[in-house]
C-alpha atoms as a printed R data frame, in Angstrom:
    type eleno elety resid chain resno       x       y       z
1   ATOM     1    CA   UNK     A     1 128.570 125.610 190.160
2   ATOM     2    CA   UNK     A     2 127.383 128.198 186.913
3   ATOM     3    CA   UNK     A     3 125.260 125.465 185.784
4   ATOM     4    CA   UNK     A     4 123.463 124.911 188.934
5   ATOM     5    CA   UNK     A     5 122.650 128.532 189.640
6   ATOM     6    CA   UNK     A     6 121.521 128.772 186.148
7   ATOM     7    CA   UNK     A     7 119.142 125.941 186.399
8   ATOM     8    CA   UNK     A     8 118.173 127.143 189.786
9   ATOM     9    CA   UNK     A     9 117.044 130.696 188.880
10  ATOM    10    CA   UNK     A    10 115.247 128.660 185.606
11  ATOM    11    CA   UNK     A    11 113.407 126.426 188.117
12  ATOM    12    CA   UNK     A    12 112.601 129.916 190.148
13  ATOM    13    CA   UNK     A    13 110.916 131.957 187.021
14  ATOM    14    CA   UNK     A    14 109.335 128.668 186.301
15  ATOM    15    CA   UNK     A    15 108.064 128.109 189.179
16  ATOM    16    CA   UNK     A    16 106.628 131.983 189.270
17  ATOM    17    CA   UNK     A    17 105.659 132.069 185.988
18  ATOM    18    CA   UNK     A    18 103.451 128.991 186.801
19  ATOM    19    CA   UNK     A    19 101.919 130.726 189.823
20  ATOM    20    CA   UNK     A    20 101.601 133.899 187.589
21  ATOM    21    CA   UNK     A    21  99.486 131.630 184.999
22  ATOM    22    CA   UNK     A    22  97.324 130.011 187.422
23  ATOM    23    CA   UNK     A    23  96.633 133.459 189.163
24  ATOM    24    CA   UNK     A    24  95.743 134.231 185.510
25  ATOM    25    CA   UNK     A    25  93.458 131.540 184.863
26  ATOM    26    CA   UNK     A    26  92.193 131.772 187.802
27  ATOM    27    CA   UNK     A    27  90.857 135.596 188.007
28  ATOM    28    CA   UNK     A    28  89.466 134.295 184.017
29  ATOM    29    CA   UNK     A    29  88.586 131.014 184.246
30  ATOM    30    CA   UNK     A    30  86.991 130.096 187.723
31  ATOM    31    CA   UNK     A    31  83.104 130.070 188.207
32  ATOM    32    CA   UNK     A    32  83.093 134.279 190.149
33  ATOM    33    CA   UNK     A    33  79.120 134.311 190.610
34  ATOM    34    CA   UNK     A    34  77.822 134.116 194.146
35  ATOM    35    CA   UNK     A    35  74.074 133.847 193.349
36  ATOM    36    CA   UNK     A    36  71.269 131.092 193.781
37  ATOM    37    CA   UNK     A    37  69.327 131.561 190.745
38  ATOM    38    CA   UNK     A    38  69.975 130.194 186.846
39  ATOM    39    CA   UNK     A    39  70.264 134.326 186.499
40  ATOM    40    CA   UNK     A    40  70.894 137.826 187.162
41  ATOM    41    CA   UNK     A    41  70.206 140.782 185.865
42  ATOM    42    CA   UNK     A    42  72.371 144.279 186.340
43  ATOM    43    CA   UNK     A    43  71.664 147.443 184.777
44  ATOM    44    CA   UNK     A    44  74.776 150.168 184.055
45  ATOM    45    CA   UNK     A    45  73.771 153.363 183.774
46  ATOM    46    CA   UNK     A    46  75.104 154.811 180.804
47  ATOM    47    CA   UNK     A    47  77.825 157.979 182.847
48  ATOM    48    CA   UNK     A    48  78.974 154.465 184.932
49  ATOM    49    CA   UNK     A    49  82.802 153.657 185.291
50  ATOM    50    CA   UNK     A    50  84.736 150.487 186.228
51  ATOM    51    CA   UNK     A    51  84.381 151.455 190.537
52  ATOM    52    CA   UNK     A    52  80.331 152.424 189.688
53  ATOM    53    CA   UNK     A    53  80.589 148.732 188.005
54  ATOM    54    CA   UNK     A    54  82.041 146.785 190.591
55  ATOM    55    CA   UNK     A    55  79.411 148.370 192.977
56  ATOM    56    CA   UNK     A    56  76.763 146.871 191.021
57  ATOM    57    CA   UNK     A    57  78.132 143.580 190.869
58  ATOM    58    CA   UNK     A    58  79.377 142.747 194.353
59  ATOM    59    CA   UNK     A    59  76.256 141.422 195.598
60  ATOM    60    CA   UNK     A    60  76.482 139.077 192.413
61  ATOM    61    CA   UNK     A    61  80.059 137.816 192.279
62  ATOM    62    CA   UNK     A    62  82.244 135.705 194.593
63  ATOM    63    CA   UNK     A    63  85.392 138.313 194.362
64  ATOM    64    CA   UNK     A    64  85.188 141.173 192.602
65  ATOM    65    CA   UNK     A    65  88.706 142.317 192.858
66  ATOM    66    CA   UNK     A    66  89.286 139.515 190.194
67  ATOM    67    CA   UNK     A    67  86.949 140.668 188.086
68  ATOM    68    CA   UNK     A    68  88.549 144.215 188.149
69  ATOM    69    CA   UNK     A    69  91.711 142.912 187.219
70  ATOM    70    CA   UNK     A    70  89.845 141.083 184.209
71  ATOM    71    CA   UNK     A    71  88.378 143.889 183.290
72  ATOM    72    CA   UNK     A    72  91.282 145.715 183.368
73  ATOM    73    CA   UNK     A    73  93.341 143.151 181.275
74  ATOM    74    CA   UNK     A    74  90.531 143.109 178.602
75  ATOM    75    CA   UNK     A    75  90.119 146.559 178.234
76  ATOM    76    CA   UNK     A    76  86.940 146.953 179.637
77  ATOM    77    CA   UNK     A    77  87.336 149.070 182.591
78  ATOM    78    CA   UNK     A    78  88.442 152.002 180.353
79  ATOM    79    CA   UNK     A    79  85.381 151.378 177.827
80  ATOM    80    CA   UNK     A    80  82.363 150.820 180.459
81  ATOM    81    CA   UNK     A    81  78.857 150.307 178.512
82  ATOM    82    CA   UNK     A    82  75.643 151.400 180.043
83  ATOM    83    CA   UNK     A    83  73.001 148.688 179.848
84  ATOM    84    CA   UNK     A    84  70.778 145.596 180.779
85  ATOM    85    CA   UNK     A    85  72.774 142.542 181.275
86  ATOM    86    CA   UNK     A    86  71.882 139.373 182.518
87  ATOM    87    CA   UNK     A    87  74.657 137.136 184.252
88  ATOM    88    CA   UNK     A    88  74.434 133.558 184.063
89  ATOM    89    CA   UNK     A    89  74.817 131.238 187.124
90  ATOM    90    CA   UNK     A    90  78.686 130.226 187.274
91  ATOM    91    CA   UNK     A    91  80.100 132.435 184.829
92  ATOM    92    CA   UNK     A    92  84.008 132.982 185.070
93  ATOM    93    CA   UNK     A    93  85.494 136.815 184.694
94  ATOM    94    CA   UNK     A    94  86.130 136.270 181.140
95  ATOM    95    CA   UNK     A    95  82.701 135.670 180.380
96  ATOM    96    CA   UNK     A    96  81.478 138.125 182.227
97  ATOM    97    CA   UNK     A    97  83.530 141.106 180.316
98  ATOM    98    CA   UNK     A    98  82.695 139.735 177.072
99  ATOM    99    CA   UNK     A    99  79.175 139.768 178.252
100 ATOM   100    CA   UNK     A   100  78.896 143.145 179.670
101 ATOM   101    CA   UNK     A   101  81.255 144.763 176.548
102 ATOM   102    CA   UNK     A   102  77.946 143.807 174.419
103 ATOM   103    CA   UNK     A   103  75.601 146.443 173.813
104 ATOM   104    CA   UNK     A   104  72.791 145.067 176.727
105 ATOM   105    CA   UNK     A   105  69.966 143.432 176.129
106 ATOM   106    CA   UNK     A   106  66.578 144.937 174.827
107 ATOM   107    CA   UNK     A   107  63.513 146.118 177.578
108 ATOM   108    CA   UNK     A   108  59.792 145.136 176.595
109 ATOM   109    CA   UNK     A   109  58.444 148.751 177.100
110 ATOM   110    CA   UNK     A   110  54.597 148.997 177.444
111 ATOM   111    CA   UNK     A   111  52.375 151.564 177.822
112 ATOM   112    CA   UNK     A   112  48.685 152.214 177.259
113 ATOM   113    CA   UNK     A   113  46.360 155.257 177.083
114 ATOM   114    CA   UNK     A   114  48.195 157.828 179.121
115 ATOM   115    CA   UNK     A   115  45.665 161.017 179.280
116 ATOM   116    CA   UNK     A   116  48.845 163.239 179.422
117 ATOM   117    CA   UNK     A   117  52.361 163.546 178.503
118 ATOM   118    CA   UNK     A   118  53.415 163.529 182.055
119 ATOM   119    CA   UNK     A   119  51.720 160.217 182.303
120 ATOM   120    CA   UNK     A   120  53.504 159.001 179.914
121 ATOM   121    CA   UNK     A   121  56.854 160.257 181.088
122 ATOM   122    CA   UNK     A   122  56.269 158.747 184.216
123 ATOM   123    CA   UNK     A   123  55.106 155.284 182.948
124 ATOM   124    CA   UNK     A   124  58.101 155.350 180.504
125 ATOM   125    CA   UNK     A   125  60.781 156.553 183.085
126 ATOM   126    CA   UNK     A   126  60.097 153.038 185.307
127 ATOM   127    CA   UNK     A   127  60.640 150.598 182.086
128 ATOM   128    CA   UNK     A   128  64.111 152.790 180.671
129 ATOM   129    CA   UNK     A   129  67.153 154.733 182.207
130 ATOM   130    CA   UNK     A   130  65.607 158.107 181.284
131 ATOM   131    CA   UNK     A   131  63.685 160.001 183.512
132 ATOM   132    CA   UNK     A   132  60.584 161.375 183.787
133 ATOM   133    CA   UNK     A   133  61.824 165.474 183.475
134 ATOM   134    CA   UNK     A   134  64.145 164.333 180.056
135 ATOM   135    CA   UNK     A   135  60.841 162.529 178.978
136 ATOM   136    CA   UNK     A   136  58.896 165.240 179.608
137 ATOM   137    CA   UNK     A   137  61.207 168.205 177.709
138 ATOM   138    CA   UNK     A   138  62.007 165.960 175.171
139 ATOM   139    CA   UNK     A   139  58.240 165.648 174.203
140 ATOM   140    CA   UNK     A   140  57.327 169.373 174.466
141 ATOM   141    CA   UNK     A   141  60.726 170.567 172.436
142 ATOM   142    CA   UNK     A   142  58.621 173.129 170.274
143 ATOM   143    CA   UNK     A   143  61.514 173.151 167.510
144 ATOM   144    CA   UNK     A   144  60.678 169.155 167.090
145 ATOM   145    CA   UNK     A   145  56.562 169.346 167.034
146 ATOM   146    CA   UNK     A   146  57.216 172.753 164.831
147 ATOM   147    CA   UNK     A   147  59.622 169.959 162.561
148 ATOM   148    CA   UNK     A   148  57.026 167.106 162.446
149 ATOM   149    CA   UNK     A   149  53.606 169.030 162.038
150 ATOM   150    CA   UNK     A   150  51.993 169.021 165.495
151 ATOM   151    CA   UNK     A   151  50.913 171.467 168.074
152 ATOM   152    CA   UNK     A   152  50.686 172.153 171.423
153 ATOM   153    CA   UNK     A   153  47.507 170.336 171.412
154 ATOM   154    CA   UNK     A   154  48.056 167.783 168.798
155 ATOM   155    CA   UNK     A   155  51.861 166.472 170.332
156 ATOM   156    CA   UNK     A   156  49.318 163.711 172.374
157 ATOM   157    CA   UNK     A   157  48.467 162.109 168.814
158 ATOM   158    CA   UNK     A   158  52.198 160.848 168.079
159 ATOM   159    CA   UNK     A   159  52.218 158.423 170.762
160 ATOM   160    CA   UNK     A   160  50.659 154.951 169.834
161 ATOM   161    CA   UNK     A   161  49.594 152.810 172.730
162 ATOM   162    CA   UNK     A   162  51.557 149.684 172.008
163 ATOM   163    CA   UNK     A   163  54.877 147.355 173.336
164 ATOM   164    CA   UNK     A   164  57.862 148.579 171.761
165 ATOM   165    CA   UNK     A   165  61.147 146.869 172.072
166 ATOM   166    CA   UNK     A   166  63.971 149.538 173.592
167 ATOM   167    CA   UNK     A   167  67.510 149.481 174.876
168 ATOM   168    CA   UNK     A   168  67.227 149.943 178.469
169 ATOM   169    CA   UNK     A   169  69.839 152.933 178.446
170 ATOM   170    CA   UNK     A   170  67.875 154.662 176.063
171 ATOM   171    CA   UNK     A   171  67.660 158.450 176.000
172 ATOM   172    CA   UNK     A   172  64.758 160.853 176.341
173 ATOM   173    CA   UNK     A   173  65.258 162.335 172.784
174 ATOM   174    CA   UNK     A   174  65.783 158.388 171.272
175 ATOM   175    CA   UNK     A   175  62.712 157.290 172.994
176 ATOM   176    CA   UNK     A   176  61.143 160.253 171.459
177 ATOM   177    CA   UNK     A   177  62.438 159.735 167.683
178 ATOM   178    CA   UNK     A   178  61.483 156.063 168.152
179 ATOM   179    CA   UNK     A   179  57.932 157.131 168.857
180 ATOM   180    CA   UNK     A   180  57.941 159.511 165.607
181 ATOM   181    CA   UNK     A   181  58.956 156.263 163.330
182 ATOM   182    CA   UNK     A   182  56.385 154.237 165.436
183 ATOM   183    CA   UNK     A   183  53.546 156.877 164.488
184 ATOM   184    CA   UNK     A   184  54.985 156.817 160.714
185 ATOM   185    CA   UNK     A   185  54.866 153.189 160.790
186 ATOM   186    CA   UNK     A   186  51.260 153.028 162.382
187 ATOM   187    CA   UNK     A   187  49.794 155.177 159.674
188 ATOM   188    CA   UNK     A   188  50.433 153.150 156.787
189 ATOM   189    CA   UNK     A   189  49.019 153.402 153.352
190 ATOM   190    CA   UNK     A   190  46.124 151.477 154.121
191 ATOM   191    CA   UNK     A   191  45.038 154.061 157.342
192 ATOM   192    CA   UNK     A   192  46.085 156.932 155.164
193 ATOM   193    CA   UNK     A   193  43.512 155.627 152.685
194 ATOM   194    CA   UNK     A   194  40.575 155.140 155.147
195 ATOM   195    CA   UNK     A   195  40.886 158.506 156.608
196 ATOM   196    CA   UNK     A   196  40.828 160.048 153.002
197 ATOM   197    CA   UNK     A   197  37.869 158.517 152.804
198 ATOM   198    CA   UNK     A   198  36.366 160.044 155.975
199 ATOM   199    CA   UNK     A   199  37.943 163.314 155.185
200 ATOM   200    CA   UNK     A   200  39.830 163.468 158.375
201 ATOM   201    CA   UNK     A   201  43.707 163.723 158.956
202 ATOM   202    CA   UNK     A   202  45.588 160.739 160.904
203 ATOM   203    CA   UNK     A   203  45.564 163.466 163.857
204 ATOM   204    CA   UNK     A   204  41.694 164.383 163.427
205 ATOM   205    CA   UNK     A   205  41.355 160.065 163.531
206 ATOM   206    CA   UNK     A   206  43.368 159.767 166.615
207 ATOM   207    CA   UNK     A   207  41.403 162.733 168.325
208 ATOM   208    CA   UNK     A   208  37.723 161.100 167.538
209 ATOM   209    CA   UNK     A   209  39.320 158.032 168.597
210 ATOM   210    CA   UNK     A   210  40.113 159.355 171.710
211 ATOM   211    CA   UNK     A   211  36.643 160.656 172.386
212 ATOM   212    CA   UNK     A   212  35.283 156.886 171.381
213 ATOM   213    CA   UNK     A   213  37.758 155.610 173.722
214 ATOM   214    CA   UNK     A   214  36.699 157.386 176.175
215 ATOM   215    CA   UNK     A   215  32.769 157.318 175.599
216 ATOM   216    CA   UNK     A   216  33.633 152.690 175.693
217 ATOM   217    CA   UNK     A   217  35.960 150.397 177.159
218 ATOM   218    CA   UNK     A   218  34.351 148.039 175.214
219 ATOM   219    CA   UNK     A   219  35.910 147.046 172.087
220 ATOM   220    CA   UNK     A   220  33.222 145.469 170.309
221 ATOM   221    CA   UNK     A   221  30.608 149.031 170.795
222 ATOM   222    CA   UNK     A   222  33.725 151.457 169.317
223 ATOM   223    CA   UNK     A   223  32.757 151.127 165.679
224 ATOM   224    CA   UNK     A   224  29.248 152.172 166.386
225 ATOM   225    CA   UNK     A   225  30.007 154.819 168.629
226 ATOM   226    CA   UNK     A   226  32.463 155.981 166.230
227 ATOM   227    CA   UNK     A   227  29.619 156.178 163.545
228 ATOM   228    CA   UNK     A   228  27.383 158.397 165.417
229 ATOM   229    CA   UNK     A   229  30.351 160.931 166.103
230 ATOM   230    CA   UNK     A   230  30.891 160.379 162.515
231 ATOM   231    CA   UNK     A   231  27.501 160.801 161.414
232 ATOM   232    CA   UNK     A   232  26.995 164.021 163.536
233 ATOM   233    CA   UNK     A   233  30.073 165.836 162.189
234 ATOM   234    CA   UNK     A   234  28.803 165.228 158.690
235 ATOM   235    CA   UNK     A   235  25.496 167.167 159.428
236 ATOM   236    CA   UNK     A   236  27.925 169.588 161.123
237 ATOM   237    CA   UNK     A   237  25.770 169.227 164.823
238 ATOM   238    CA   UNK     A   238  27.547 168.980 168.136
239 ATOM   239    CA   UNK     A   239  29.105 166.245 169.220
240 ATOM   240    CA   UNK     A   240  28.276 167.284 173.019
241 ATOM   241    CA   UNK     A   241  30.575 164.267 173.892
242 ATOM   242    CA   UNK     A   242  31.145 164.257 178.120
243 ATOM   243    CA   UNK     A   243  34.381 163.140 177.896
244 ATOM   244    CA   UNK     A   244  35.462 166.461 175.856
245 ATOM   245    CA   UNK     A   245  33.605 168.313 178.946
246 ATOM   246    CA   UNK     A   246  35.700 166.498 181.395
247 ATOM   247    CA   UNK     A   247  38.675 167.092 179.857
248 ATOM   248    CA   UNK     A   248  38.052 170.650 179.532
249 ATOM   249    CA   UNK     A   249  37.609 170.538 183.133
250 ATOM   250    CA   UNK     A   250  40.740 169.113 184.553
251 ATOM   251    CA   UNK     A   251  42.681 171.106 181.674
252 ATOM   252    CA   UNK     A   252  40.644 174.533 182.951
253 ATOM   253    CA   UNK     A   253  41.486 173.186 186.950
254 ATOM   254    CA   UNK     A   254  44.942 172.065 185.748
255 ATOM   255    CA   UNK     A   255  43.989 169.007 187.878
256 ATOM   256    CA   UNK     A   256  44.349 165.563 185.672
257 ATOM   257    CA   UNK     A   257  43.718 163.820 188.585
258 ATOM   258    CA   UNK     A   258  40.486 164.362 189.647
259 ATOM   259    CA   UNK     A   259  37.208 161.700 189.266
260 ATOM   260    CA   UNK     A   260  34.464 162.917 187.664
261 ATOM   261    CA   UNK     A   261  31.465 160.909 187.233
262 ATOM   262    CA   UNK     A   262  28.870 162.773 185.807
263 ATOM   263    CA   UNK     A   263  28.784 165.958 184.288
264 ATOM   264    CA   UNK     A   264  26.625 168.952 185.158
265 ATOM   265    CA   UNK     A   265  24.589 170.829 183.226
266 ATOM   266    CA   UNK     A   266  26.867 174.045 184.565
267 ATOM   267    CA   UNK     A   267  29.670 172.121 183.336
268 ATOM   268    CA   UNK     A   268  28.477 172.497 179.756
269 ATOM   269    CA   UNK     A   269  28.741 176.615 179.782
270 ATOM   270    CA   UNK     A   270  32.463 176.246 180.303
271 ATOM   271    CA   UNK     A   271  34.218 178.223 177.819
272 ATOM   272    CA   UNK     A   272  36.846 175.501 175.847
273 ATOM   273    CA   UNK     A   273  37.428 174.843 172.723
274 ATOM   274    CA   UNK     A   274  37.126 170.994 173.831
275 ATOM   275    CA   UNK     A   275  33.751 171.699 175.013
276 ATOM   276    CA   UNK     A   276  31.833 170.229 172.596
277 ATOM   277    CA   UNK     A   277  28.350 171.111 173.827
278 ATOM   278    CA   UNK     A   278  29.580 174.898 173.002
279 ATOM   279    CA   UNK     A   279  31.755 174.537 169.869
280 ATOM   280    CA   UNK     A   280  31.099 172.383 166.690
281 ATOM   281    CA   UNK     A   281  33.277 169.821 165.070
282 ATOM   282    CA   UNK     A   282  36.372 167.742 167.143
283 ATOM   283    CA   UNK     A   283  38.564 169.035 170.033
284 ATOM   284    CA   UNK     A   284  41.927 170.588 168.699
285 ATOM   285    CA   UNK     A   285  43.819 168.025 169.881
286 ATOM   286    CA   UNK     A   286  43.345 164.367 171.602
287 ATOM   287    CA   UNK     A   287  41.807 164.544 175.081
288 ATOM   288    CA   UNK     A   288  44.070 160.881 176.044
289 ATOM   289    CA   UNK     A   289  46.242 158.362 173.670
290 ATOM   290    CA   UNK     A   290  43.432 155.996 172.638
291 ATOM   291    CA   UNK     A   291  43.856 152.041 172.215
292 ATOM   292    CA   UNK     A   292  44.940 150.856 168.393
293 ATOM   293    CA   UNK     A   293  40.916 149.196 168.111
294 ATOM   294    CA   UNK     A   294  39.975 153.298 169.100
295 ATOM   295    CA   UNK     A   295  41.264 154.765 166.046
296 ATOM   296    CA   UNK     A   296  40.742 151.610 163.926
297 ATOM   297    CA   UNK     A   297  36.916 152.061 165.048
298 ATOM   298    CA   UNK     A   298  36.806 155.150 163.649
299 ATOM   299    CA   UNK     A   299  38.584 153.618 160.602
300 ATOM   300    CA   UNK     A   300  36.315 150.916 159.819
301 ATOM   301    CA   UNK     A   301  33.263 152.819 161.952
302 ATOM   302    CA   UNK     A   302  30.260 151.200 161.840
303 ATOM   303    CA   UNK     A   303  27.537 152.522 158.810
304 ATOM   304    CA   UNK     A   304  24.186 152.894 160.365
305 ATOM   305    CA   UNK     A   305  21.545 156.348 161.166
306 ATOM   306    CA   UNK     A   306  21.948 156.435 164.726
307 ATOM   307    CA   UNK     A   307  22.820 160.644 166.136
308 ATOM   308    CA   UNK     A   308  22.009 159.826 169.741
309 ATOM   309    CA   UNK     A   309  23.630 157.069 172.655
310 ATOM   310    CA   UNK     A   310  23.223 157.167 176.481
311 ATOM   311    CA   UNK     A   311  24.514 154.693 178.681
312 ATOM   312    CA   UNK     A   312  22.359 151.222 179.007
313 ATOM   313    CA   UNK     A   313  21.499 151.016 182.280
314 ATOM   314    CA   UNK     A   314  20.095 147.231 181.920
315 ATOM   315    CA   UNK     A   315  23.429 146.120 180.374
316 ATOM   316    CA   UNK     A   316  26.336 148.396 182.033
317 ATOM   317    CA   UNK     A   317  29.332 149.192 179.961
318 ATOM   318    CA   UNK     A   318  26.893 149.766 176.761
319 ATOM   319    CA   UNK     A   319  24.748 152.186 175.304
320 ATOM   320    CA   UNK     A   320  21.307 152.297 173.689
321 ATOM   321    CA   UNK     A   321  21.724 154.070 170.637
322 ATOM   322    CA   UNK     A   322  18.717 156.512 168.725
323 ATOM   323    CA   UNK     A   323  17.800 157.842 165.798
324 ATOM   324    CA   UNK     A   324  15.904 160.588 166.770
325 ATOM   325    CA   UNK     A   325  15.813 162.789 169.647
326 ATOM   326    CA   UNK     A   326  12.650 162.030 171.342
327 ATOM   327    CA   UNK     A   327  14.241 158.305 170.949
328 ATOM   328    CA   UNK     A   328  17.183 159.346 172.878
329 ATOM   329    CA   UNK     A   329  15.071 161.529 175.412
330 ATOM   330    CA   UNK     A   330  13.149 158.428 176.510
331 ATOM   331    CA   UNK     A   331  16.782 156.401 177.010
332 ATOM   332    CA   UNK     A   332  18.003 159.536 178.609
333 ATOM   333    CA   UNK     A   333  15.348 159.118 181.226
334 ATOM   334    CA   UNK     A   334  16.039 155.750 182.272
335 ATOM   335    CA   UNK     A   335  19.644 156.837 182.719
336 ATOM   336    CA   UNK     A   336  19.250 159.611 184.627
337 ATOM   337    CA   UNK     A   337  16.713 158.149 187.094
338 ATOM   338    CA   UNK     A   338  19.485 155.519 187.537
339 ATOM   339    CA   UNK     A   339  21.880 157.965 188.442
340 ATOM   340    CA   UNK     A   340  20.145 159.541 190.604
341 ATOM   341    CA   UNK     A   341  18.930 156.402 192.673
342 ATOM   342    CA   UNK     A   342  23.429 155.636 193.189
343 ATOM   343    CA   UNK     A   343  23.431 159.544 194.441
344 ATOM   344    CA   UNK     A   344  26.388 160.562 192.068
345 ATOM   345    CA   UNK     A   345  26.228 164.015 192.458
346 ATOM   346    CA   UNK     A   346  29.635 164.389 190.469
């Protein structure tokens, strides 16, 4: 009678520890993704915990309570990583924790030639988990531009229009030092060497760059445009560049946003250092973050005797360039008899 009670309760725990190990494979080991596509991708924010977690992935799993209990058997729940993650069509629970206990996947981050640091901020916030008002303390922390040699009006210069590869839960202040190496990076010993030559700092470069970039969008005009700046600030004249004028503008106005189209000739008595109808040599700091083929056109500028450009009205998007003033008068004319005729008044 022993012996048959024995091997009774023996059949009993086997029997329950075989449903206990299928309930185990089961919440590792069967397909737990509920979506249509070859993949999906879920991003943790980096204060998330095991409930924020299983929030995020309902919509993309079959039962979640399963993949809790993973979780929770593996460890992860108590050691939740923020993140990108992509999920795989048919992934089991085990999978999925091994995937999301991995440090996430990397973000393409682009950006191009933000006029201001807010800009930037803003374009930056919608690509990583920082936001815009971390972005935007982080890059005007006057202990860190006081640290790495810029200013107030220089701190635009450090910022390299480019695609950068980032962790999507990356901070304000990592984005930031990432930027720093970028710039040290950009200004190699060959750059170093070419701005020696022009006797101009990397910063001076990148704020005549921005002044070229803004003079031409096209690519292929820079290096000559470059060279009459260049050429001007050798003879120490003005550089009466517009696009200093209409940056002093929006900076006196405080309004970035506004269009301006043509500048008046009242617009070239404001009182700014950027103003350079009023005040000789370069701005004291960038008036945007110019394109890489900016500042490498001012790099490898174009050698010529031009001092004068207007905009070509017979081919739009270039300039006729001059050598002398009466020159330049005569394309001046033809410009602003064009101008007039469209009825831009500003």
């Amino acid at each position: 009678m022993l012996k048959k009670i024995v091997l009774a309760v023996v059949a009993i725990g086997l029997v329950i520890c075989g449903i206990f190990a299928y309930k185990v494979y089961d919440a590792f080991f069967t397909p737990n993704t509920s979506f249509n596509n070859e993949e999906a991708f879920v991003y943790i924010p980096s204060d998330s915990n095991i409930e924020d977690v299983k929030v995020l992935l309902e919509p993309l799993l079959d039962d979640v309570e399963t993949f809790e209990a993973a979780a929770k058997r593996k460890g992860y729940a108590s050691n939740v990583r923020g993140g990108k993650y992509v999920i795989k069509k048919g992934m089991n629970n085990h999978e999925l924790v091994n995937v999301l206990r991995l440090r996430g996947l990397e973000v393409k981050l682009a950006f191009n030639n933000q006029e201001t640091l807010a800009d930037l901020a803003g374009r930056v916030a919608t690509q990583i988990e920082a936001d815009s008002l971390s972005l935007i303390s982080a890059f005007n922390d006057s202990d860190f531009l006081k640290e790495n040699g810029f200013t107030e009006q220089t701190k635009l210069a450090m910022y390299i229009p480019n695609s950068y590869n980032f962790y999507w839960n990356t901070s304000a202040t990592a984005f930031r030092s990432k930027m720093l190496k970028e710039y040290h990076r950009f200004w190699n010993e060959e750059r170093l060497v070419k701005a020696k030559r022009l006797n101009l700092t990397p910063v001076e470069v990148v704020t005549l760059a921005s002044v070229v970039h803004k003079e031409t969008a096209k690519v292929d005009e820079r290096p000559r445009v470059a060279g009459v700046y260049l050429n001007r600030l050798r003879k120490n004249i003005l550089l009466q560049a517009d696009p200093t004028v209409i940056y002093a503008i929006k900076l006196h106005t405080g309004d970035f946003n506004q269009i301006i189209k043509r500048v008046l000739y009242r617009d070239l008595e404001l009182d700014s250092p950027y103003n350079t109808y009023k005040y000789a040599g370069l701005p004291p700091g960038p008036i945007a973050m110019p394109d890489i083929s900016a500042v490498d056109a001012v790099l490898n500028s174009e050698k010529h005797d031009y001092y004068y450009f207007v905009a070509n009205v017979e081919n739009f998007g270039y300039h006729k360039f001059a050598k002398t003033l009466s020159q330049h008068n005569r394309n001046k004319e033809q410009y602003i008899r064009w101008i007039n005729s469209q009825k831009i008044k500003r």
